[in-house]
C-alpha positions in Angstrom: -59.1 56.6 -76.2 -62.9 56.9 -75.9 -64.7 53.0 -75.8 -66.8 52.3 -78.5 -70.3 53.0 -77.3 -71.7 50.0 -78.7 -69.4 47.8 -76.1 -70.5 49.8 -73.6 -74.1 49.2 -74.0 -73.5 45.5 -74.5 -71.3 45.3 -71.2 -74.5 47.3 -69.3 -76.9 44.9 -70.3 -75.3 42.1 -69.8 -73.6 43.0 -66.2 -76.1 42.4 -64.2 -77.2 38.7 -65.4 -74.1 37.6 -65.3 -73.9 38.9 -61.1 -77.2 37.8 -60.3 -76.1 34.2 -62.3 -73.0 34.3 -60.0 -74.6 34.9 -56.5 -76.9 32.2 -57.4 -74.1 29.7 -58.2 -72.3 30.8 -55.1 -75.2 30.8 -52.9 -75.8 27.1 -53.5 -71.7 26.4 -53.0 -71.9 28.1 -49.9 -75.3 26.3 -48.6 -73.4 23.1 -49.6 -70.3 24.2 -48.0 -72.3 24.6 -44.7 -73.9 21.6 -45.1 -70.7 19.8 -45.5 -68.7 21.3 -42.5 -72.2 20.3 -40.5 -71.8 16.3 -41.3 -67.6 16.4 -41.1 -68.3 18.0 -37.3 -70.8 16.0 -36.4 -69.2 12.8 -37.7 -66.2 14.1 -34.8 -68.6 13.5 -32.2 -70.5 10.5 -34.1 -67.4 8.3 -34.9 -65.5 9.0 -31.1 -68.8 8.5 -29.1 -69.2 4.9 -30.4 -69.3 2.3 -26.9 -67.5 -0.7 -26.5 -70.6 -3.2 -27.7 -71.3 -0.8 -30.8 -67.4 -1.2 -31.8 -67.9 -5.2 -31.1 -71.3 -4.6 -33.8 -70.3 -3.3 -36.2 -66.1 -5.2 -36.4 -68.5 -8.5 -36.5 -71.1 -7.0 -39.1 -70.5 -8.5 -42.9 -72.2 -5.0 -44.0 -70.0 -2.7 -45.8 -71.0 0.2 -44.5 -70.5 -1.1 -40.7 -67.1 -2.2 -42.0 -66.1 1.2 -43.9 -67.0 2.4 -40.2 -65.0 -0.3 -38.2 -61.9 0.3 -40.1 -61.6 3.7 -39.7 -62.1 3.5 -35.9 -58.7 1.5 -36.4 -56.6 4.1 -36.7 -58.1 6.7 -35.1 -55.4 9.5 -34.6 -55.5 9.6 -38.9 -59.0 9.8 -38.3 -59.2 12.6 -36.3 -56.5 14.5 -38.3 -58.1 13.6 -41.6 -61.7 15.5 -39.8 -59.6 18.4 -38.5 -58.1 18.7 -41.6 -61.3 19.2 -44.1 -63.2 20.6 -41.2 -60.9 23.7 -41.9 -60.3 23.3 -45.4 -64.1 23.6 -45.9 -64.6 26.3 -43.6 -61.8 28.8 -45.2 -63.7 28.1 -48.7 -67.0 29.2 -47.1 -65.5 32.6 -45.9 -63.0 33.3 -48.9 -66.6 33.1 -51.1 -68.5 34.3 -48.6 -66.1 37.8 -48.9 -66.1 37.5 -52.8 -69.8 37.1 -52.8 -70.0 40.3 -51.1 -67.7 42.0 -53.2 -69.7 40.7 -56.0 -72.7 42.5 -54.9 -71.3 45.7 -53.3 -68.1 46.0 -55.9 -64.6 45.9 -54.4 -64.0 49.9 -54.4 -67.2 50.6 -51.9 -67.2 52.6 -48.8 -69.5 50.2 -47.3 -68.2 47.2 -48.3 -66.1 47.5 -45.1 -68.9 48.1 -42.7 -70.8 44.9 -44.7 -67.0 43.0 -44.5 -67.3 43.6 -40.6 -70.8 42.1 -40.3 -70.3 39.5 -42.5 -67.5 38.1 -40.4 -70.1 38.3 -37.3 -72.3 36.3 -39.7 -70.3 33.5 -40.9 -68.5 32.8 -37.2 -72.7 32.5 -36.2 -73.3 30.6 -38.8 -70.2 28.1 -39.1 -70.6 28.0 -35.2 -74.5 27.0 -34.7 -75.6 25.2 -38.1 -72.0 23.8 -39.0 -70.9 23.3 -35.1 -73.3 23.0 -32.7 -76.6 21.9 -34.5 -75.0 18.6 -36.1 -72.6 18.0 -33.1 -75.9 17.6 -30.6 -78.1 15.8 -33.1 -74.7 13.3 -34.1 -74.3 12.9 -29.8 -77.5 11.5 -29.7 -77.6 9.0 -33.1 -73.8 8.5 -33.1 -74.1 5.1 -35.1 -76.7 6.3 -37.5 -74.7 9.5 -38.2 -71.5 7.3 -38.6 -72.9 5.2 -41.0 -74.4 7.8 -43.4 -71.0 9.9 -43.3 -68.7 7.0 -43.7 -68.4 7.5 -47.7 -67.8 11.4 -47.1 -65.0 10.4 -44.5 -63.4 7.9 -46.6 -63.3 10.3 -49.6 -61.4 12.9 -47.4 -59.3 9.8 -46.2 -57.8 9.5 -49.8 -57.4 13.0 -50.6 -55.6 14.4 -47.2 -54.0 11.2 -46.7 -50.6 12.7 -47.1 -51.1 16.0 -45.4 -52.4 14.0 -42.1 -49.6 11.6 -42.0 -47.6 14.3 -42.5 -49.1 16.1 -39.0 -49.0 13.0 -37.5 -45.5 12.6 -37.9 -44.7 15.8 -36.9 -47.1 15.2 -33.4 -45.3 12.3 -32.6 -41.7 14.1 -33.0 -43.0 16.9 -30.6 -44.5 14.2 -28.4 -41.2 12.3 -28.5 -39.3 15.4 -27.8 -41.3 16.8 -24.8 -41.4 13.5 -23.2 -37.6 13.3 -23.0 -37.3 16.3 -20.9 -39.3 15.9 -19.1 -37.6 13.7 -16.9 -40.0 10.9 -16.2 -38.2 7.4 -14.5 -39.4 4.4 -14.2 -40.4 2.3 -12.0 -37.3 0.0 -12.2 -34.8 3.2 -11.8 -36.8 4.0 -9.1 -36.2 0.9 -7.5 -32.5 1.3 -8.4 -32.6 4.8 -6.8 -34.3 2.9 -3.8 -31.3 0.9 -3.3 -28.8 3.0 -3.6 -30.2 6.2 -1.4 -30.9 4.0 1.6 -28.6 3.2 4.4 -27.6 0.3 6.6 -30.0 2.4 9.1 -33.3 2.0 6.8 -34.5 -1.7 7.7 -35.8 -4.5 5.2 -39.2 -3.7 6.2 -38.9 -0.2 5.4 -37.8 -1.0 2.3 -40.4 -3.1 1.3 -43.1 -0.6 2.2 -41.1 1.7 0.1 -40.9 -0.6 -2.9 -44.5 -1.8 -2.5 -45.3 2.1 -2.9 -43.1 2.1 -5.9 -44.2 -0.3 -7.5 -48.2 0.9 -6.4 -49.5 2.0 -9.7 -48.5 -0.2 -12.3 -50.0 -4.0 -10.5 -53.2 -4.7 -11.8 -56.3 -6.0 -9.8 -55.4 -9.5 -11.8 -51.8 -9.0 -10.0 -53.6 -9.2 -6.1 -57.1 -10.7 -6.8 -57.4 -13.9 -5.0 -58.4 -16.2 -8.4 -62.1 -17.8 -9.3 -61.2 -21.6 -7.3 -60.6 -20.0 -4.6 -63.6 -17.8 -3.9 -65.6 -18.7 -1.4 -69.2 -18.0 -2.2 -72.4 -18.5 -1.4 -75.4 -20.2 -3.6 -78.9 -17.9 -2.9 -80.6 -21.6 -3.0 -78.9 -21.7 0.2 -81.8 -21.7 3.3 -80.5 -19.6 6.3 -79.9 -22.5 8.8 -77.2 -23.8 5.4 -75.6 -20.4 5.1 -75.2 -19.7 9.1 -73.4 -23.1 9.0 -71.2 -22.0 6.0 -70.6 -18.4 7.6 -69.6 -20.1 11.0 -66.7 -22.5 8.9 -65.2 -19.4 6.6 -64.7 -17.0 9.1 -65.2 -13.8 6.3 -66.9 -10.8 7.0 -67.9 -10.4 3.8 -69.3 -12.9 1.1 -70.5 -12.6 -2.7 -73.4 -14.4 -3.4 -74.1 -15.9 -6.7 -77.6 -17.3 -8.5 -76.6 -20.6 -10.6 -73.4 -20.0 -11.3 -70.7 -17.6 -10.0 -70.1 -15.8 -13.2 -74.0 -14.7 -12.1 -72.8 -12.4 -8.5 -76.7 -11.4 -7.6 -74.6 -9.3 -4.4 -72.4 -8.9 -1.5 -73.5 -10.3 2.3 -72.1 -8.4 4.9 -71.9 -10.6 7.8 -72.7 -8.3 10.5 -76.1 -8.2 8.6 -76.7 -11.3 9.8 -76.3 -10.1 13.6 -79.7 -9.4 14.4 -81.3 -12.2 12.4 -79.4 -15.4 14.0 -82.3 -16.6 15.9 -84.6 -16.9 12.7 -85.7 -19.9 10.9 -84.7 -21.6 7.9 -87.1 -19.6 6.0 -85.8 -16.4 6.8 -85.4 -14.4 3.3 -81.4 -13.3 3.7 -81.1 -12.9 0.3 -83.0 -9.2 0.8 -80.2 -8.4 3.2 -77.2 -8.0 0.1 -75.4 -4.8 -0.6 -74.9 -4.5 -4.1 -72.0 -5.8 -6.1 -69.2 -3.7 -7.8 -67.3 -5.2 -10.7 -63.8 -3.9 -11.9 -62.4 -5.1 -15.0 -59.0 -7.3 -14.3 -56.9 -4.7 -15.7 -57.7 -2.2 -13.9 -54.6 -0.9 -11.7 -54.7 -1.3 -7.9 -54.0 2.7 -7.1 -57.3 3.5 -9.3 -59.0 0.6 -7.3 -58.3 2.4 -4.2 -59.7 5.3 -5.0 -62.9 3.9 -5.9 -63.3 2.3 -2.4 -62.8 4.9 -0.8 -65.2 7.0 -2.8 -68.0 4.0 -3.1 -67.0 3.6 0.9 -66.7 -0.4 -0.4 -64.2 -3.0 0.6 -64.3 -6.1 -1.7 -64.7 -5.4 -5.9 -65.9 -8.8 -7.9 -63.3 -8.9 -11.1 -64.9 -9.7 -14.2 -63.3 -10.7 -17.5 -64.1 -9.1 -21.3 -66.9 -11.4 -21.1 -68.4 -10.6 -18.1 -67.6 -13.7 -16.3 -66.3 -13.8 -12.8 -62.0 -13.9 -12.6 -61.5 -13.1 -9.0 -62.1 -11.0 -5.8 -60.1 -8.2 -4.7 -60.6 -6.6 -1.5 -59.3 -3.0 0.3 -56.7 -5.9 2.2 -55.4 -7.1 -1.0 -54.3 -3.7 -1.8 -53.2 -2.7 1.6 -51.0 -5.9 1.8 -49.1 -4.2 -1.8 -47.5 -1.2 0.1 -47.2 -2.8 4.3 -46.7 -6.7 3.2 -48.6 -9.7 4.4 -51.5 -9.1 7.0 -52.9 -12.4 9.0 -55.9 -12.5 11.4 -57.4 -15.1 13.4 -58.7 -16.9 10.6 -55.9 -16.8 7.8 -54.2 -19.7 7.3 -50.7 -18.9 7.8 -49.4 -21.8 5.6 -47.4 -20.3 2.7 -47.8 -21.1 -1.0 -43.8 -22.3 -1.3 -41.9 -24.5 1.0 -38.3 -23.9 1.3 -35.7 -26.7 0.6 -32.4 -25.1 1.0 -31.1 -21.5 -0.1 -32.0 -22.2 -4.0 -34.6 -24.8 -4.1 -38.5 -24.3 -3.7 -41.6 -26.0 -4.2 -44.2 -23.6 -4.9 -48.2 -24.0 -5.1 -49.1 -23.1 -9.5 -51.6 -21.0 -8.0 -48.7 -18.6 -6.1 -49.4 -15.0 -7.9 -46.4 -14.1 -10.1 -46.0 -10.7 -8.1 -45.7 -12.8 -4.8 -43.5 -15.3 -6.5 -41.4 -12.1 -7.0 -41.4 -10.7 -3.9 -40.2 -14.1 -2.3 -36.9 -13.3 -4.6 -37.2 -9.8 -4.9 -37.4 -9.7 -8.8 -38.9 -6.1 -10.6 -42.4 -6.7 -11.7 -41.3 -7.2 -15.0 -38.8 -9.8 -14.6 -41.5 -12.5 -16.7 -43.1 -9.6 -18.6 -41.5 -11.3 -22.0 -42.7 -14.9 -20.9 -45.8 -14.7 -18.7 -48.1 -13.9 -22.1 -51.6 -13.3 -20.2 -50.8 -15.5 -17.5 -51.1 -14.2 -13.6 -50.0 -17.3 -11.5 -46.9 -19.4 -11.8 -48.7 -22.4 -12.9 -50.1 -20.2 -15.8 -46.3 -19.1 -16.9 -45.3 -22.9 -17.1 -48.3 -23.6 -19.8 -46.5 -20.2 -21.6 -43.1 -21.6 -21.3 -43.9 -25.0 -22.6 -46.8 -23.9 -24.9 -48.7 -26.6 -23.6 -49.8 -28.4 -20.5 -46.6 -29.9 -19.3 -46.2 -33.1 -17.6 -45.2 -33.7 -14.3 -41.0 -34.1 -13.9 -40.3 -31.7 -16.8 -38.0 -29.1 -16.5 -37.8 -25.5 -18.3 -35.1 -22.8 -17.6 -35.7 -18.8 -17.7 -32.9 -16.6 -16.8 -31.0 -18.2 -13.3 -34.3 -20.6 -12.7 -35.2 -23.8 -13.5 -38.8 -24.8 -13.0 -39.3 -28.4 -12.8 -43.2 -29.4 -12.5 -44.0 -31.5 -9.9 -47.1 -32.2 -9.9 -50.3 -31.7 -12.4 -53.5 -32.7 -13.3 -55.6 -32.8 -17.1 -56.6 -29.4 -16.3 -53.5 -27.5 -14.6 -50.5 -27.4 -13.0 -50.7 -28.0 -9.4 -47.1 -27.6 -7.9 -43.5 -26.2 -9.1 -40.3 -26.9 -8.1 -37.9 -24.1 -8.3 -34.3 -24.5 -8.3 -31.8 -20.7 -8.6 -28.9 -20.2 -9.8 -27.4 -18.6 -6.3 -23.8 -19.8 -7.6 -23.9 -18.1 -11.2 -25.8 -14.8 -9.6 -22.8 -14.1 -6.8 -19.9 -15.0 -9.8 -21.8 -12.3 -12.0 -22.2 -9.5 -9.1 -18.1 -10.2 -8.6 -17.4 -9.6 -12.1 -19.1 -6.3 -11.9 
């Protein structure tokens, strides 16, 4: 059947408004399109490049928009699914219209809507890639916080509407991270230790098997593990004249010394006292202060193995360890870490008094300030024996305040596991000595039993 000729006329006149109405409409959805996949991937870069202090900002701000950014940095696995997540969604709406538009124009039956097809997928990978990409990624890099701020409502919006979808992929991550870390065999450092013991022989000596369990046990202590703590640093004031510090330097016996201005949360550098060599016959006047090596801090949480590393890469021996704050917790030096895997090593000028006295076969009196891992060595406890009671603390005297949630006083008594800690001694501040009583008796009735 023929169409009615009038139909056709009204079809041809309207046809082409309607297109040329359509690839306008698009044409603004795809430049809006584009202009939303350029903030979602530069808000990737924006939101992940944020430091420590501008974290500290903006959890401390009372502006919403510093907040709206805070808490999504506080789960940020959803956060970086929720970005992956519209990041594509966005870009598979820009090419499905980007296609349509061209069929629009060219009509879906052309020959060369093919050839056009092929260029336009050249076109929108360049496009997606330098102005949705690249463009917003570098500009974000350099004004993370700015950029983070002024996407924050766009990121939040996505929140909401993918939040099932990315827990969903989280979910499924962590099952696939779950599985893959089961086989692949990894022991820990306990097992290890229990391997230790049962693989050597009554040829292997104790020694050897302390180095062996020092190596073990190598890359989980932290510096705040070996450090020797803030009171007992020896260091040196830069008031000091150079007759005052030769005198000081002549008493400590170190070859090394940090120097501090004020206060020693303030370490203005390190004195190397072979420095001082060719300057002993100067005056009092002499400026000694121009003679220090610059210090190297290390957070206190930092493991010992990394430590290592970094000294021998910085060709350094001593590390100041500083707290969140900045302020001066201890000194570690290359000995401290040495002295992890081969045990204790004395010079001429160590004191070779120990921190514990021993009583009888299950009494001690230990110094408070006696590390927890060389209270554990002396009974040849795992490093985590305490982990569920220490809290933050490093030292034994540190545990006690944990135990008893308070300073305790001197003759009471606490029990964890086979000991019984009985303070001896303390002051306002601290405890200053623990007696340690174990439970020899119950431990040999138990290992018969098994």
């Amino acid at each position: 059947m023929d169409a009615d000729p009038y139909t056709i006329q009204l079809v041809t006149i309207l046809e082409p408004q309607l297109n040329y109405t359509s690839v306008f409409v698009i044409g603004l959805i795809l430049l809006a399109l584009l202009g939303l996949s350029a903030l979602l991937a530069g808000s990737e870069v924006a939101f992940f490049s944020l430091n420590a202090d501008q974290r500290i900002a903006l959890r401390e701000s009372d502006k919403s928009a510093e907040k709206a950014v805070s808490i999504l940095l506080d789960k940020p696995q959803q956060l970086l699914a929720t970005l992956l997540i519209a990041i594509n969604f966005v870009n598979i709406i820009f090419i499905t219209l980007a296609n349509y538009l061209t069929e629009l124009i060219l009509g879906p039956q052309s020959v060369g809507t093919l050839v056009v097809t092929l260029f336009l997928l050249v076109g929108v990978t360049f496009i997606i890639t330098f102005f949705g990409e690249l463009i917003p990624k570098v500009w974000a890099q350099q004004n993370n916080l700015k950029f983070a701020l002024f996407t924050s409502p766009f990121i939040e919006f996505f929140t909401l509407i993918f939040l099932p979808l990315a827990k969903s992929l989280l979910a499924i991550s962590n099952l696939i991270e779950k599985r893959i870390e089961k086989k692949s065999y990894t022991l820990t450092a306990h097992e290890l230790n229990h391997a230790l013991e049962i693989t050597t022989d009554e040829n292997t000596t104790e020694q050897e098997k302390d180095i062996l369990r020092g190596i073990l046990n190598f890359g989980n202590t932290s510096v705040k593990s070996v450090m020797q703590a803030r009171r007992d640093i020896v260091a040196f004031d830069t008031e000091m004249d150079f007759h005052e510090l030769m005198d000081k330097i002549n008493k400590n016996g170190y070859s090394r010394v940090p120097v501090f201005k004020d206060t020693i949360d303030k370490i203005e550098g390190i004195l190397y006292i072979k420095d001082l060599l060719k300057h002993v016959d100067k005056d009092e006047s002499f400026d000694w202060i121009s003679l220090l090596h610059q210090p190297f801090f290390v957070p206190e949480n930092k493991k010992i193995d990394d430590l290592l590393y970094d000294f021998q890469e910085k060709r350094v021996h001593m590390a100041v360890v500083v707290n969140e704050y900045g302020e001066t917790e201890g000194l570690v030096t290359m000995e401290d870490i040495i002295e992890e895997i081969v045990g204790e090593i004395n010079d001429e000028f160590d004191d070779e008094t120990k921190d514990y006295k021993r009583i009888d076969d299950s009494t001690y009196v230990f110094e408070a300030k006696t590390s927890l891992n060389d209270f554990g060595k002396v009974f040849d406890l795992d490093s985590t024996y305490f982990e569920k009671v220490r809290g933050e603390s490093e030292t034994l005297g540190g545990m006690m305040i944990e135990l008893f949630a308070r300073i305790p006083n001197a003759g009471e008594e606490i029990s964890f596991d086979k000991f019984v800690f009985k303070v001896q001694s303390v002051d306002l501040r601290r405890v200053k000595k623990v007696h340690v009583k174990v439970a020899m008796q119950e431990k040999q009735d138990e290992e018969a039993t098994n």
